[in-house]
Every structure is written in structure tokens, then in C-alpha cells.
N, C-alpha and C positions, 0 to 999 in steps of 0.2 A: 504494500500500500504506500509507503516512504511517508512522510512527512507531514504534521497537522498544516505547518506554516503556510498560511495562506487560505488557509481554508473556513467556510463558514461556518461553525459547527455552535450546535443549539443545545445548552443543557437545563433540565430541569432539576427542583430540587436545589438552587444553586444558593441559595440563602446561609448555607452553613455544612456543615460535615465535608461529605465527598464530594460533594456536587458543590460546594464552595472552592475545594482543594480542585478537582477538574478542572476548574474556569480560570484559575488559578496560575494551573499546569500548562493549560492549554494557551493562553496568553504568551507566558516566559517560551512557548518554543513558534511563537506568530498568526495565532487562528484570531479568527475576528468571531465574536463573540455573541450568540443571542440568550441570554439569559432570562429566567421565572422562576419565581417562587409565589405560594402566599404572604408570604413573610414578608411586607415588605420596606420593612427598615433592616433585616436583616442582605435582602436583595441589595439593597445600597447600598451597604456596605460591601458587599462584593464587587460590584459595578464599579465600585470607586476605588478597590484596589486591584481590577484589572486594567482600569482607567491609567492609574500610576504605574504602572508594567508598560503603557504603550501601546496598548492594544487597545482597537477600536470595538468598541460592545455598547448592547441595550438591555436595559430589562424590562420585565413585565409581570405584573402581578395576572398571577394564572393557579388558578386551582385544575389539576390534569386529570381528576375524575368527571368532571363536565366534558363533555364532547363538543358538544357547538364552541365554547372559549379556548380550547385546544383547537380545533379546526381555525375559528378566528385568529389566532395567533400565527397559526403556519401562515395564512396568508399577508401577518403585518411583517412577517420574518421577510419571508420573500420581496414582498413588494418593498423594502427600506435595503434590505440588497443584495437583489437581483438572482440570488441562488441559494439553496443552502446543500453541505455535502455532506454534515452530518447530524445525527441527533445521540445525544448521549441521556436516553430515558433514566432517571435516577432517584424522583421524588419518590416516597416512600415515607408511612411509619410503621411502626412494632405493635399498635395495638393493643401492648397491654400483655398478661401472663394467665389466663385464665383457660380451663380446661373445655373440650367442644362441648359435654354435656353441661358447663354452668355459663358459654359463652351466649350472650344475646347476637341473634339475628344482628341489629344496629351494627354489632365490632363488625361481624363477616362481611355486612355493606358497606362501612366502613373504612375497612383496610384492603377489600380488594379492589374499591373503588378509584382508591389512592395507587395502590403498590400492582397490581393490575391490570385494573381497565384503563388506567394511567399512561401505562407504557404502549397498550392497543391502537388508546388514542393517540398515540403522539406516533407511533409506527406508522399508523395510517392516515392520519393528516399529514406527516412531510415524505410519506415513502416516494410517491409521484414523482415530487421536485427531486428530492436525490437522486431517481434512476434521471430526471432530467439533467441532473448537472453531469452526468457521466462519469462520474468519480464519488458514490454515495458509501457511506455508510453508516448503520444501525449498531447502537450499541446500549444492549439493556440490562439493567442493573439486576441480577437475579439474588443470591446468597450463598450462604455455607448453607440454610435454610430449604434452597431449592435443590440441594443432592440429599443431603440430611432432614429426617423429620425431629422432631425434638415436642417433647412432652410441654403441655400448657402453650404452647403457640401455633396453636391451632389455624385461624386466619391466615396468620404469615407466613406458615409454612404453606397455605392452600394457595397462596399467594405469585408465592417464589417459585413452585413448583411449576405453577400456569406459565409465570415470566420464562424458566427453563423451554418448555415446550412451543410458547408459541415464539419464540427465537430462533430455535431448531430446525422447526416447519419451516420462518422464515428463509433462513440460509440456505435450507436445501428448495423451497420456490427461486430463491435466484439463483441459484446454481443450474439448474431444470430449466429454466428459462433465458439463460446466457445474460441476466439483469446486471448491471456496472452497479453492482449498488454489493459489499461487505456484509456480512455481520456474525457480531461479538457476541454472546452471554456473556458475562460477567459473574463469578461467585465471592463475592468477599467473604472473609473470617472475620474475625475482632477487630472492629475497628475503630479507633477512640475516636466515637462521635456522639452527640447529647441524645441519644435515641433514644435508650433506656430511660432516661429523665425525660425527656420531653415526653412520653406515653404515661407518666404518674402526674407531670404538670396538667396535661390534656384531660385528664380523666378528674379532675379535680377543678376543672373550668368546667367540668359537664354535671359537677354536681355531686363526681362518686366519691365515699369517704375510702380510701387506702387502708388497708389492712397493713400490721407489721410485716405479715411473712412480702407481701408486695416490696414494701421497701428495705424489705432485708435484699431481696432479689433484684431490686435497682441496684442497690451497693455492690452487691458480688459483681452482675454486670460492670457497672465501671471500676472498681477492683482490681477484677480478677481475668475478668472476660475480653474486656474491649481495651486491647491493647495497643495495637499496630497503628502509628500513625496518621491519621487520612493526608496527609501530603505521599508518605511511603506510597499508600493506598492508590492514589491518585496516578503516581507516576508509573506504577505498576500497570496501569488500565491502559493508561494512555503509549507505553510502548508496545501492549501488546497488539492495542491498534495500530498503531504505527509499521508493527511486525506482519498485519492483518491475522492473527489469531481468532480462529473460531469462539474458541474457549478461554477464559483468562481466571485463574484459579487466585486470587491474594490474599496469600499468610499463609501458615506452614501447618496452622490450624488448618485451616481449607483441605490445602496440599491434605494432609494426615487424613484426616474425615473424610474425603475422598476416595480414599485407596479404602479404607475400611468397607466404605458402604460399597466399592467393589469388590474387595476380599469378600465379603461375609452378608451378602445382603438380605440374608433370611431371618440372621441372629444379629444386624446392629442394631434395633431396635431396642431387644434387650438391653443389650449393653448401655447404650444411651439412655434407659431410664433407669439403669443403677447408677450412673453418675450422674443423673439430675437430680436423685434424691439424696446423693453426697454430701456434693456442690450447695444443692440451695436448702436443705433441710426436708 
């Protein structure tokens, strides 16, 4: 694939964590930039330190479970300039630790509305223009999540798993179809981003009271769990684009949990709910 520089590439999500570090990344090596979040004073603050890098960008307050303001947006992208050749699907939250039999309906609409049909819509609003610019590529934010199931993340892992599959499909429709257009899954590990916190803030603007073992379980997450970087994280993504990798696996966490659930895929399950009930009590 060679080199972002120069290219339009569009990230969501980009108000903080990864999708901050992306935009980031992608600036220091010369992509011009379209950038969304909700967030959006978090958004400008991105915006304005991709601004001081050099790099010409915009943002936009977009919520990427809506369809139509997804769709609308591909077209302010395009039309402000004139192409875009990439999208880096990435907005996402965690939803929260509760198990499928105590989970409300609301989370699973929710999170997969976000983490998603998120990524659907944003596939499918700019997929056209990419295979137009003749140099496209798709790059979506899946997890350790979507190779690995894990106990009380129900939603996100129904989530991440979807993200996996319909990426897959994607790649091999352009392959099938000789399309100029890449793409990536993406699986991160641990990556020190406010997720975990921000899914006990959220849920406490909705009204819900937090339980101890919840914020024992926030802790361990930023603790123990989320460790790697999101600049590492970032750079990691963005050369394996670069490299044009199907698959991009970040952290060693990943790597490891990976080979498991291909060593063993009858018995990781077990395993993984003896070490969640370790780990979190």
C-alpha cells in the first residue's frame, strides 16, 4: 500500500484514546485529516493538535450509530476535499460488565449501535468514494474481544465479533471483485484508554447506581489490564496499513489470546472464565 502521506483518511472516535493517537499518527507521517466525534470539546482538542503537526484537518460532531448523519458527513468529507482514500472506523464503547441474562435490551442497542452498526455505516457511506479514489482503504476497529469471548461482556463481544466478520466478507468482496479499495480488521489488546471509566461515568449520567464489585472491575481494568500505550497502539495500526495487512493483531496480549483461541478453541472458554473469576473476584 506504501505511505499515509498525502492521503485523505477519515477517523472516527477521534476525541481521545486511539482514534485520538490515529489522527495523531497519521498527521506526523502527512494525511490530511477528517475527523468526528461526539465529544466535542474533546474533538478540539484533537483538531488543534493535529493543526500544530501541520496537517490540514476538520472535525465534526457525528454520532456513527445514526445513519443518515454518517451518510451526511461522507458527503461534507468529500465535497471540502474532493476525495477520500481512507476510513479508519474506530468509535466505540465497553458498555458496561454485566452478564447476557441481567443485560437490558437498551446496552445491546446501545453498544452495537455504536461499536457496530457504526462501523457498517461508515463502510458504507464512504466505501463508493474510496473504490472512486482508486487507492481506498477500510480499516475497522474490531478487539482482543472479537477473537476472544470473555464472561460479562456480552454486547461487546456480540459486537466485535460482527466488526470481525463483516470486514472479512468485506476484503474478500474486493478481492472477488478486483475493487482498489484494502482492508484491515484490526484487534487490539490492552490499551490504556478511558474506556473502562468512561462506561461507569456513562452509566451514572443514565441514572444507574454502580455497584462495588463494578468499580472494583474498573480498577483492575486500568490497573492491570489496559496497559499498552494508545500512541504504541496507534503506530502499530497505522504501519500495518501502510504494510497493507489484512489483519493487524496489537499487544502481545492479542498476539497470546490468539494462538490460544487457535490452539484450543473448544476449551478456551473454560479457561477464560477461570481467570475472570481470578482476576476480578
Amino acid at each position: 500500500m506504501g505511505s499515509v502521506s498525502g492521503k485523505v483518511a477519515v477517523v472516527t472516535g477521534a476525541a481521545s484514546g486511539i482514534g485520538r493517537e490515529l489522527a495523531l499518527e497519521l498527521a506526523r507521517r502527512g494525511a490530511i485529516l477528517a475527523l468526528a466525534d461526539v465529544d466535542d470539546r474533546g474533538l478540539a482538542q484533537t483538531e488543534g493538535r493535529v493543526r500544530a503537526l501541520g496537517a490540514e484537518a476538520s472535525g465534526s460532531h457525528l454520532d456513527v450509530s445514526n445513519r443518515d448523519d454518517v451518510a451526511t458527513f461522507a458527503d461534507d468529507v468529500v465535497a471540502r476535499f474532493g476525495v477520500v482514500h481512507q476510513i479508519y472506523n474506530n468509535a466505540g464503547i465497553s458498555g458496561g460488565s454485566h452478564s447476557i441474562l441481567d443485560s437490558d435490551y437498551a446496552v445491546f442497542d446501545r453498544v452495537l449501535g455504536i461499536n457496530l452498526w457504526g462501523v457498517i455505516h461508515g463502510t458504507k457511506a464512504f466505501l463508493p468514494h474510496l473504490i472512486a479514489s482508486g487507492d481506498g482503504h477500510v480499516i475497522n476497529i474490531s478487539s482482543l474481544n472479537g477473537i476472544m469471548a470473555q464472561p460479562e461482556l456480552g454486547p461487546y463481544c456480540t459486537a466485535k465479533f460482527g466488526v470481525r466478520g463483516f470486514t472479512e466478507t468485506l476484503r474478500a468482496e474486493m478481492l472477488a471483485d478486483h475493487r482498489p479499495v484494502a482492508v484491515t480488521v484490526v484487534h487490539p489488546g490492552g490499551v490504556k484508554t478511558n474506556i473502562a471509566s468512561a462506561a461507569l461515568a456513562q452509566a451514572e449520567a443514565r441514572g444507574e447506581e454502580p455497584t462495588d464489585r463494578d468499580r472494583v472491575r474498573v480498577r483492575t481494568y486500568n490497573d492491570k489490564l489496559l496497559k499498552l500505550p494508545a500512541d504504541k497502539a496507534a503506530r502499530t495500526i497505522i504501519d500495518g496499513v501502510e504494510a497493507g495487512r489484512a489483519r493487524v493483531l496489537v499487544g502481545n496480549d492479542a498476539k497470546t489470546l490468539d494462538l490460544l483461541v487457535r490452539a484450543a478453541p473448544r476449551f478456551y472458554t473454560g479457561l477464560i472464565a477461570k481467570y475472570t473469576e481470578k482476576i476480578f473476584g
